[in-house]
C-alpha positions in Angstrom: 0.0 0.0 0.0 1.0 3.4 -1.2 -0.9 6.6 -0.2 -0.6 10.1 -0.5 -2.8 12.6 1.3 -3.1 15.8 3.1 -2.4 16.2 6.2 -5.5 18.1 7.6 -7.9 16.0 5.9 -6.0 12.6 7.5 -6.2 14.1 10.9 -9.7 14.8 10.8 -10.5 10.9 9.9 -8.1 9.3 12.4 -9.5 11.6 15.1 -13.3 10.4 14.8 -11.8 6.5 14.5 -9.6 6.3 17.0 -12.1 7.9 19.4 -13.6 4.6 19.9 -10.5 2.7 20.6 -10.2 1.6 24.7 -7.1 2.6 26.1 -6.1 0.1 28.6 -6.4 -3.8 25.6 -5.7 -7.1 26.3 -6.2 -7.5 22.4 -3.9 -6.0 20.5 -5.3 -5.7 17.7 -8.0 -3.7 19.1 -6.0 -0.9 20.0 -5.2 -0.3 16.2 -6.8 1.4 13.3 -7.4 -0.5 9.7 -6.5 1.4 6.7 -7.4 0.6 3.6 -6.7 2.0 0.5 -8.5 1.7 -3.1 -9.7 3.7 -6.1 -8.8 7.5 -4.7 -9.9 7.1 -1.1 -8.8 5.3 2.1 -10.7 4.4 4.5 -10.2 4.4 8.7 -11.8 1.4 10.4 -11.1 1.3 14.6 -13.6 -0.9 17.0 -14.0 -2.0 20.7 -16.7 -4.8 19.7 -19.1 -3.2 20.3 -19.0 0.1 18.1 -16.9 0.4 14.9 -16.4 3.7 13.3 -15.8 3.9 9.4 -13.9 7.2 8.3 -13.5 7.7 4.6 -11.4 10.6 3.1 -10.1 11.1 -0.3 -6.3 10.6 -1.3 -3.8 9.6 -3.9 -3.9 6.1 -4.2 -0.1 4.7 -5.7 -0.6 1.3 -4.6 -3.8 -0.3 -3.2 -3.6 -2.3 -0.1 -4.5 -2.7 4.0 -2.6 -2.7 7.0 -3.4 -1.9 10.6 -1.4 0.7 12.9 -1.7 1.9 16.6 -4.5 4.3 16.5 -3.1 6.5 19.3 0.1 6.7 18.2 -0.8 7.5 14.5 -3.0 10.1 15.5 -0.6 11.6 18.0 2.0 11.7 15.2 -0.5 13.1 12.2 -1.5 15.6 14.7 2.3 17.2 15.4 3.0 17.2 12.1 2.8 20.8 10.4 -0.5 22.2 8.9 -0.7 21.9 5.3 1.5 18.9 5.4 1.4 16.6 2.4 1.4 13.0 4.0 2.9 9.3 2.7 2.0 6.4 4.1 3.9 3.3 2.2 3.2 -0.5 4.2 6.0 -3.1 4.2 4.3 -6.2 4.9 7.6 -7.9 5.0 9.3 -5.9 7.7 6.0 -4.9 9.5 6.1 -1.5 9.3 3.9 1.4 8.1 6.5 4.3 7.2 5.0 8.0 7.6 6.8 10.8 6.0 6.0 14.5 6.0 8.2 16.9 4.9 11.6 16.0 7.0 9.7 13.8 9.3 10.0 10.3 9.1 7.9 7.3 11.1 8.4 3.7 11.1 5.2 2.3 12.4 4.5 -1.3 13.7 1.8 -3.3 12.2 0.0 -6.1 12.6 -1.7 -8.4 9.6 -5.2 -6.8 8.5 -6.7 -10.6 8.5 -6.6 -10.3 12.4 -8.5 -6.7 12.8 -12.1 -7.8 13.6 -15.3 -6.3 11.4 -18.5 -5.9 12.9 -20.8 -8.6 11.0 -23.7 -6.9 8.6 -26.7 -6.9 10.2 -30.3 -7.1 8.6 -31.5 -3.7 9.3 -35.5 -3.9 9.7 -36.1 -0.1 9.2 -33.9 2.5 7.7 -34.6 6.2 7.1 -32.8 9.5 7.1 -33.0 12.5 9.1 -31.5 15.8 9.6 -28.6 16.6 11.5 -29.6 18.7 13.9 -33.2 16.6 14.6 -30.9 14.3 15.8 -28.8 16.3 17.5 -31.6 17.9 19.4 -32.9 14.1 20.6 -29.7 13.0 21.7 -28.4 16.1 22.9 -31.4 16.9 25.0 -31.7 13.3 26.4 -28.1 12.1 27.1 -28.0 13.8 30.8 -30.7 11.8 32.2 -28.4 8.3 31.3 -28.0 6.3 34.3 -24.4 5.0 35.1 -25.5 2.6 37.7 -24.0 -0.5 36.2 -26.3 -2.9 37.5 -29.6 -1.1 35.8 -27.9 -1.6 32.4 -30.6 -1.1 30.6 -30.7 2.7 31.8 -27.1 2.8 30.3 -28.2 4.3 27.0 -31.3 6.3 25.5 -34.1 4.6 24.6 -34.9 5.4 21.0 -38.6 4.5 19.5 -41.5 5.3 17.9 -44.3 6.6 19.7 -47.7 8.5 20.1 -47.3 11.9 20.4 -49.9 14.6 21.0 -50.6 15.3 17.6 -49.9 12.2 16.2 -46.9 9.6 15.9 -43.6 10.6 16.7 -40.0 9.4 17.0 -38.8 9.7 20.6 -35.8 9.5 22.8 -36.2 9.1 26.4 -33.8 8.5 29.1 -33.6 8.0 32.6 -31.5 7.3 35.9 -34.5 6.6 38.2 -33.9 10.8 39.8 -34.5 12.4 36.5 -36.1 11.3 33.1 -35.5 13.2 29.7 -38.6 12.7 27.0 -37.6 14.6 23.7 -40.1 14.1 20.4 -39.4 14.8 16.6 -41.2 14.8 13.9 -41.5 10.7 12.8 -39.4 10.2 8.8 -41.9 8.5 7.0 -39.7 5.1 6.5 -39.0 5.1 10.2 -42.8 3.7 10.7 -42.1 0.1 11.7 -38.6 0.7 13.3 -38.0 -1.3 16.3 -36.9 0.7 19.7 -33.9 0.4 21.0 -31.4 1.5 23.7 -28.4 3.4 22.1 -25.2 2.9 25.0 -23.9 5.9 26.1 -20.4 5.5 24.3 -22.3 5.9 21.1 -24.5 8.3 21.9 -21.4 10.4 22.9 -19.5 9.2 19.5 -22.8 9.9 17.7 -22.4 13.6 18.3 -19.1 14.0 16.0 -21.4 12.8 13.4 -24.0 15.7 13.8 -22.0 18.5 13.8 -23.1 19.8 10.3 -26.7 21.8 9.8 -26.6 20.5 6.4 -26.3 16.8 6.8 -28.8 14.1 6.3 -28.2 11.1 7.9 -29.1 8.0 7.1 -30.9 5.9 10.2 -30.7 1.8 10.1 -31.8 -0.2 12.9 -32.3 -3.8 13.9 -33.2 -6.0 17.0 -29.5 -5.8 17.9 -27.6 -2.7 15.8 -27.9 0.4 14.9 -26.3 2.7 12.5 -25.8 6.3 11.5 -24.3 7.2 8.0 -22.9 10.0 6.6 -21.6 10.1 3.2 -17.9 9.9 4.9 -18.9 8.5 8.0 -20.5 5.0 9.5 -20.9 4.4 13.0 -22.4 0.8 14.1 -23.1 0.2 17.2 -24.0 -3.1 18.9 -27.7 -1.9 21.1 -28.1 -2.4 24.6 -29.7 -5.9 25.2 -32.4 -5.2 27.7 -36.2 -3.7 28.2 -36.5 -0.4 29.1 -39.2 0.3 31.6 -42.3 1.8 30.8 -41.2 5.6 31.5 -45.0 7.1 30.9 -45.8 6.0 34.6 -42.9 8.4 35.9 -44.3 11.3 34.0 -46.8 13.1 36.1 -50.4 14.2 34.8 -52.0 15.6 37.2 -49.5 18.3 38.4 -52.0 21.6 38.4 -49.1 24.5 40.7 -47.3 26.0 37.5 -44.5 28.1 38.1 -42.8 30.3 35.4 -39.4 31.7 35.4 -36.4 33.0 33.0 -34.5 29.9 32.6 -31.1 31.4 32.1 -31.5 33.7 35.6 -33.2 30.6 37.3 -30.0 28.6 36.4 -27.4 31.6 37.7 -29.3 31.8 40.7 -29.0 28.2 41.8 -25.2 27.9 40.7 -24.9 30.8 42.7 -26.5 29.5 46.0 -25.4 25.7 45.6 -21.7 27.0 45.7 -21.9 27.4 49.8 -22.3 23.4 49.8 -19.6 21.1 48.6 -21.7 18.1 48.6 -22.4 16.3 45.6 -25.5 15.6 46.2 -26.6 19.2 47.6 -30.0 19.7 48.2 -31.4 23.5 46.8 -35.4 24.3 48.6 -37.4 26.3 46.3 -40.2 28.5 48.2 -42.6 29.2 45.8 -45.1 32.2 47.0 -46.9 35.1 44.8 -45.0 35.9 42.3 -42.2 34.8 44.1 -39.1 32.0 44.5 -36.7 31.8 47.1 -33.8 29.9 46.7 -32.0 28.4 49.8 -29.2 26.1 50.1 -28.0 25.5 54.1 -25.0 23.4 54.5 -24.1 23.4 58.6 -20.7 23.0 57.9 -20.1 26.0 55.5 -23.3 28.4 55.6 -26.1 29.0 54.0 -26.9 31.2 50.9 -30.4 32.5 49.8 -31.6 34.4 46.5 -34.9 35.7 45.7 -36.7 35.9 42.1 -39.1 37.6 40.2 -41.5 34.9 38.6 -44.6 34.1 37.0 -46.7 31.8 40.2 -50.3 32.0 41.7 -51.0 29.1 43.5 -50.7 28.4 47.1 -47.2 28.3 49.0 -45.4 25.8 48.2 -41.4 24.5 49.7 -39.8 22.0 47.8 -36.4 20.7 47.6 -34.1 19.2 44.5 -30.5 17.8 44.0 -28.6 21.2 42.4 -26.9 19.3 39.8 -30.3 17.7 38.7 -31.8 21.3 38.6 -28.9 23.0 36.6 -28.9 20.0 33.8 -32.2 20.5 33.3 -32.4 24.2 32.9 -29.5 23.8 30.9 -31.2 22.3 28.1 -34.1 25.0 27.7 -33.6 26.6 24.8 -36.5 29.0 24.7 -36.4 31.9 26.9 -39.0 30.4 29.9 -39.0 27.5 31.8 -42.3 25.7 33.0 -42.4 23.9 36.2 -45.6 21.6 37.3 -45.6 20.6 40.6 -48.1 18.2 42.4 -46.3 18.8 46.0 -43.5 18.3 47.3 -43.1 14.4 47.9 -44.3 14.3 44.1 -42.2 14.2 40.7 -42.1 18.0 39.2 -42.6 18.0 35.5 -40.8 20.7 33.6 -40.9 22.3 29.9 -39.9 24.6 27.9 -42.3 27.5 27.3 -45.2 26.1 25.7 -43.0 23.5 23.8 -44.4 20.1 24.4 -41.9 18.1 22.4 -39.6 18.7 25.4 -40.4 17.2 28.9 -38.4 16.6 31.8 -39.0 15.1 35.3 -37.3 15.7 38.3 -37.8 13.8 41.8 -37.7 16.0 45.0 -35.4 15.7 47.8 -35.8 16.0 51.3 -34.8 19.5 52.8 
């Protein structure tokens, strides 16, 4: 194998593959990137057995061929060579080495055979449709707080993508959940996405995923199946293996009958309780809300380093109401209103709070109360 391309456009494709590589492998192979070379592009293949990323760029292809190389170590090497860089990669199968020049810079790479890199069997995919970029974006995005890491509730490990009934109709959904907080975010269903199975997308690939979306003008192409899913790009393929489990039936968490509505700026509702958690050095810091006319107090009292308290103008008119919430739980939520208002719903304050944004009901979030 003899390549030629430039340097920019290599580090770009050996950054998104060798993302998914584990540091710490008991199998070598795994801890390398395949490259393969044919026609006038080469393509970047890394996997941990459970995801595999496919990076294709375009280059000058002298001689066709495969080979695999350490993935952190290339990429540490492409990246310190100098922008603008015209890059040759030339494999000696014989000697087992992968030699990268640049300029004055010259690498002699070990290898290992291509026959031993492992490729992700095809899958049947019962349902596959495209979708914008940043729909996909939004559901992830929105939704990827609320994961559990609790390793022995696996199947809260991930976000539950599916089809459901909306409002106005069906719609494709993401939900997550760690059991304190739940995340329920709808789009607009693709047309061919009708009988698509749901599935639990693992964190890892969720958090890969986003690399994908990071162009407005990309569609990308959705397959899924009982055990994979993929997301396509015309340079890009991730496959990921899907979490083998049931999620739980999330519409019982999600309040209905939650009548006290409190409105407030979301961005100054998020200050404020940053501001007043900082007194408390717990993690798992509790924040009480005291909801009167037209009126929230914020309090957070930690015995051993004080107390702090902030008052804010809001939109309430039901009765008095003290309620108390993990700080960290409140901030992530605020954080992903996007509109200019947030909605709470509360019931009391033993009861899960619901919360939107505005009048948006695509978005909903739930929080559980704490004890204050």
């Amino acid at each position: 194998m003899k390549i030629s391309i430039e340097r920019s456009v290599l580090l770009k494709a050996v950054a998104r593959a060798q993302s998914v590589v584990e540091r710490r492998n008991t199998i070598p192979i795994l801890a390398n990137v395949l490259i393969e070379a044919e026609g006038d592009e080469v393509t970047f293949r890394a996997t941990d057995l459970d995801i595999e990323v496919t990076d294709r760029a375009p280059a000058k292809v002298e001689r066709a061929g495969a080979t695999t190389v350490n993935a952190v170590t290339f990429h540490e090497i492409v990246r310190k060579l100098p922008d603008g860089a015209l890059v040759s990669l030339t494999d000696d199968s014989g000697a087992g080495r992968l030699s990268v020049e640049a300029g004055r810079s010259h690498f002699a790479l070990a290898t290992l055979p291509r026959q031993d890199f492992p490729v992700m069997a095809t899958s049947e995919y019962a349902a596959k449709f495209t979708a914008p970029a940043p729909v996909l974006r939004r559901l992830f995005d929105k939704s990827k707080f609320a994961i559990s890491t609790e390793e022995t509730r696996y199947y809260l490990n991930g976000v539950y993508m599916h089809v459901a009934e909306g409002d106005e109709g069906r719609v494709l959904r993401c939900v997550a959940t760690d059991g304190h907080r739940l995340a329920r975010i709808d789009a607009e269903l693709p047309a061919e996405a009708e009988g698509m199975p749901g599935v639990i997308v693992p964190r890892k690939a969720v958090g890969e995923l986003r690399k994908l979306l990071e162009d407005d003008e990309t569609e990308i192409e959705v397959s899924v199946s009982e055990t994979k899913v993929r997301f396509a790009t015309p340079e890009i393929t991730l496959t990921s293996k899907v979490i083998d489990g049931t999620f739980p039936d999330y519409t019982r968490v999600i309040p209905q009958g939650n009548t006290r509505k409190l409105e407030v700026d979301a961005a100054d509702f998020a200050r404020a309780v940053d501001r007043v958690a900082t007194v408390s050095s717990e993690r798992s810091r509790a924040v009480k809300m005291q909801l009167e006319e037209d009126r929230l107090i914020l309090s957070v009292n930690a015995p051993d380093a004080g107390n702090a308290e902030e008052e804010l103008v809001v939109a309430y008119s039901d009765e008095r109401l003290e309620i108390g919430f993990n700080a960290k739980y409140l901030l992530e939520i605020a954080g992903q209103v996007d509109r200019e208002n947030a909605v709470f719903l509360f019931n009391s304050s033993g009861d899960p709070t619901l919360m939107r944004e505005g009048g948006d009901m695509s978005a909903v979030y739930v929080v559980m109360p704490m004890r204050v």
